[in-house]
C-alpha positions as CSV (number, residue, x, y, z in Angstrom):
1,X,0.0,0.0,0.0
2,X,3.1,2.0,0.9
3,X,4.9,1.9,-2.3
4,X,1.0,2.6,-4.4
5,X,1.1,6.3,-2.3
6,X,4.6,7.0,-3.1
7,X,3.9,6.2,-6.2
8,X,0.9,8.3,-6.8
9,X,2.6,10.9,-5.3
10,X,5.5,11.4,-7.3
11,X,2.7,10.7,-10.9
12,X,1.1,13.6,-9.0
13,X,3.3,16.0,-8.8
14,X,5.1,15.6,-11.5
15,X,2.7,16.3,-13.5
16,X,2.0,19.8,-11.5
17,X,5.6,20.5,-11.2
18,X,6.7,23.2,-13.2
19,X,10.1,24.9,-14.7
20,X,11.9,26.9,-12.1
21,X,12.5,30.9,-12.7
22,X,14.7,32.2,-14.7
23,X,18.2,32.4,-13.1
24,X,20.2,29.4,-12.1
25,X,22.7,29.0,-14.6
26,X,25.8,28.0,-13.1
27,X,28.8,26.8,-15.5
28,X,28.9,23.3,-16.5
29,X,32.6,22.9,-15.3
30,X,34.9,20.1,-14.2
31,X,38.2,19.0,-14.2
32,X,39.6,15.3,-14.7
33,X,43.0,14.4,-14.4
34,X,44.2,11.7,-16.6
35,X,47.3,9.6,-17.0
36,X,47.0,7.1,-20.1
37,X,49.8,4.6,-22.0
38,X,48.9,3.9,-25.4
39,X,51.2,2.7,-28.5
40,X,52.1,6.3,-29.2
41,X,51.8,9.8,-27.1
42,X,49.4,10.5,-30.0
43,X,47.3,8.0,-29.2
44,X,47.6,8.2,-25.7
45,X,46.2,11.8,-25.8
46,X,43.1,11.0,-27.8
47,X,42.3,8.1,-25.3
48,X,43.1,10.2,-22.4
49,X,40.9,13.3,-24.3
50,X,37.9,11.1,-24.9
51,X,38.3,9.5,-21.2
52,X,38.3,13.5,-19.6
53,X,35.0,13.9,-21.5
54,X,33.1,10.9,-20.1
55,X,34.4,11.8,-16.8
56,X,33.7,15.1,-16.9
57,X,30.3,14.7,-19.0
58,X,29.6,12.0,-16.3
59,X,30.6,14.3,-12.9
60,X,28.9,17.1,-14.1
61,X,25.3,16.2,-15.2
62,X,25.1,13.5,-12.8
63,X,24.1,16.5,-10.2
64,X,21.0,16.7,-13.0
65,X,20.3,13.8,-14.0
66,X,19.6,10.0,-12.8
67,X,23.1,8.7,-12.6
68,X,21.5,5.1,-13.4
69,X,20.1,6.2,-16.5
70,X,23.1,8.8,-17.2
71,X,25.9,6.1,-16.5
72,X,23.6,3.9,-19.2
73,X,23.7,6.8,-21.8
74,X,27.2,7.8,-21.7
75,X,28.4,4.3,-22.2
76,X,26.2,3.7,-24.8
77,X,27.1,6.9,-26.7
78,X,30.1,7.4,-29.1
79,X,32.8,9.9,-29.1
80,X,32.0,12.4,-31.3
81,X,28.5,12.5,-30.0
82,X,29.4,13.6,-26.7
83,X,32.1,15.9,-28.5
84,X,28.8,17.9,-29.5
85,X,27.9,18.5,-25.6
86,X,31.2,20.6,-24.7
87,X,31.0,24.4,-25.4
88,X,34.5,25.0,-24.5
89,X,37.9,23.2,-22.8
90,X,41.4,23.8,-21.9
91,X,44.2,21.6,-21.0
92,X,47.0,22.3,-17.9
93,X,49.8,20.4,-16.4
94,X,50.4,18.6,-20.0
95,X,53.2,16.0,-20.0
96,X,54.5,13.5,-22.8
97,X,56.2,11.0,-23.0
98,X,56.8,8.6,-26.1
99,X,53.9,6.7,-25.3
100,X,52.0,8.0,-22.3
101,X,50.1,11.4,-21.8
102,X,49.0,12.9,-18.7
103,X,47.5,16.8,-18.4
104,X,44.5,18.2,-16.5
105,X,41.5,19.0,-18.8
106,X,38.7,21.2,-17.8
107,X,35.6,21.0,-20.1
108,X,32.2,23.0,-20.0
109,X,29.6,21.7,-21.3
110,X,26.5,23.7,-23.4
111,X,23.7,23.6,-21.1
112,X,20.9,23.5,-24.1
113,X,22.7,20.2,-25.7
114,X,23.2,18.7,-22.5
115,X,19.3,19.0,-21.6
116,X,18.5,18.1,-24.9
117,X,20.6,15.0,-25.0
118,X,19.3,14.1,-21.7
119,X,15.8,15.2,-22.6
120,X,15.8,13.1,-25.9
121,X,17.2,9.7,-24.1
122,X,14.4,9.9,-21.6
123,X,16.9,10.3,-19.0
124,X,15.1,12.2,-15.8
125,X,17.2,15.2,-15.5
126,X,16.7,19.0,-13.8
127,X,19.1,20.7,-16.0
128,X,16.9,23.0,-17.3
129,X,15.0,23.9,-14.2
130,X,16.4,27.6,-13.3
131,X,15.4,29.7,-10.3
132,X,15.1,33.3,-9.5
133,X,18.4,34.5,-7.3
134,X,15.6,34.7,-4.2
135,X,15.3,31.5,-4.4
136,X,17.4,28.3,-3.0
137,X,17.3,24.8,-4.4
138,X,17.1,21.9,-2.6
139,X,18.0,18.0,-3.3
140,X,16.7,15.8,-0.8
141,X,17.6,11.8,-0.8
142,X,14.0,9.8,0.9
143,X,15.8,6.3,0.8
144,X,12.8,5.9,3.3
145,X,10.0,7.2,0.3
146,X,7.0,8.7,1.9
147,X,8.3,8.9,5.2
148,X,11.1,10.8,4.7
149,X,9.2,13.0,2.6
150,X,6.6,13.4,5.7
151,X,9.2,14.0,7.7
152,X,10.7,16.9,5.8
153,X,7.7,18.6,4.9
154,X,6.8,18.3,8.9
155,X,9.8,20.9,9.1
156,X,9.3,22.9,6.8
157,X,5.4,23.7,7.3
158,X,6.5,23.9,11.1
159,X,8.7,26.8,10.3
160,X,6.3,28.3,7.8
161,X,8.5,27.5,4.9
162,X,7.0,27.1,1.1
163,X,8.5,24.2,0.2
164,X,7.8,24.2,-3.6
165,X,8.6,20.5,-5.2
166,X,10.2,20.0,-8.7
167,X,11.1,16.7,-9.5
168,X,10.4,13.3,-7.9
169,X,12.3,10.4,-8.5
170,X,11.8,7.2,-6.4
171,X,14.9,8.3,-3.8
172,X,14.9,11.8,-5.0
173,X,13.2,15.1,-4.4
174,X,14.0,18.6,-6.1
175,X,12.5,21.3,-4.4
176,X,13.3,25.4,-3.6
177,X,13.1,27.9,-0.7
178,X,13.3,31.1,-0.6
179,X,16.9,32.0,-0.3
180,X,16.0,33.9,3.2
181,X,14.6,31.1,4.9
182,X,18.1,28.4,3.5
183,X,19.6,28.8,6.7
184,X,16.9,28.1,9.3
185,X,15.6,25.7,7.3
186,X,19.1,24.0,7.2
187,X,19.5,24.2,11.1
188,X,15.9,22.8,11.9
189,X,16.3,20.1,9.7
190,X,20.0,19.1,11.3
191,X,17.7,19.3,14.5
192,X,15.6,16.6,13.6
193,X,18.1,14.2,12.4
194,X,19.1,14.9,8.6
195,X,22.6,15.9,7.1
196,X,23.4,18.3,4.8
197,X,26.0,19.9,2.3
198,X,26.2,22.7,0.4
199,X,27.0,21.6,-3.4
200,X,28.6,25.0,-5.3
201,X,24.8,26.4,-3.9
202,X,22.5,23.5,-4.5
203,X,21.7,22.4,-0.2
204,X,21.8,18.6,0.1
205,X,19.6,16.9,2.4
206,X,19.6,13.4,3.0
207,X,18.6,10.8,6.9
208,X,21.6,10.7,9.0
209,X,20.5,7.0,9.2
210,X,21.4,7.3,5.4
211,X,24.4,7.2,3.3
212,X,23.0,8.7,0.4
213,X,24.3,11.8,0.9
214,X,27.9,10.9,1.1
């Protein structure tokens, strides 16, 4: 019976959830560092290139995206397919050898291809969700389903804080604040037994029972 409410819910408002404001648009930028030994240095680079960009492609929308489904797609998906996500990149700390490369490659990828190739795979992503600078987004893990979800909104309606849901995936809920009520919010909900992190803006919630967060 459990699972048939969670389920409900998350058809529910899904279906009522709307785009975020205009706004959020942080860069799409990471960093890998690769070492690689191939036949030649040439050859090395181009593997160690193409690794960067999986890597990269893979830590960056997986803060979006269903890493399930995203792992799926990236493997599935050749080279110069993913070549069409990155909008720009640049290459430190470069070193050769006859038949080994190793450099650190930063890569940003173009937000509208990104949503559009996650969009087009089916692959349950937020990337194009973007809030209003007033506002404060918020990932929290339910490993427990409805429970946890109780349990957070408990706090929030306690404090008198809108909690406006986005997304719902079966150990996932995207949500905003307000920006002004972040940091009461944060401290009430450490109060009653959750974790938290700050991800480059996005807060993280997740159960302390829970390593989901981690």
């Amino acid at each position: 019976m459990k699972s048939k409410i969670v389920r409900y819910m998350a058809a529910t408002m899904l279906c009522l959830a709307g785009g975020m404001p205009a706004g959020w648009a942080r860069q799409l930028t990471s960093t890998a560092s690769v070492n690689v030994t191939s036949d030649t240095a040439a050859t090395a680079k181009n593997m160690a290139i193409s690794e960067a960009r999986r890597q990269i492609v893979r830590d960056v929308l997986g803060q979006y995206a269903d890493t399930g489904q995203l792992d799926a797609l990236i493997q599935s998906t050749e080279d110069a397919d993913l070549t069409n996500l990155i909008a720009s990149s640049g290459i430190d700390n470069e070193q050769l050898s006859a038949t080994t490369y190793s450099a650190n490659i930063t890569m940003t990828l173009e937000r509208d291809a990104a949503r559009s190739w996650l969009d087009a795979a089916g692959v349950m992503n937020w990337l194009g969700d973007l809030s209003s600078t007033d506002m404060s987004v918020v990932v929290i893990a339910v490993p427990g389903g409805l429970a946890d979800w109780i349990a957070v909104s408990g706090v929030a309606r306690n404090m008198g804080v809108e909690l406006n849901t986005r997304r719902i995936m079966p150990r996932q809920i995207v949500a905003e604040i307000s920006a002004a009520s972040r940091a009461g919010f944060t401290a009430a909900m450490r109060d009653a037994g959750w974790r938290y992190s700050d991800d480059d803006g996005i807060l993280r919630l997740w159960p302390a029972s829970s390593q989901a967060g981690m």
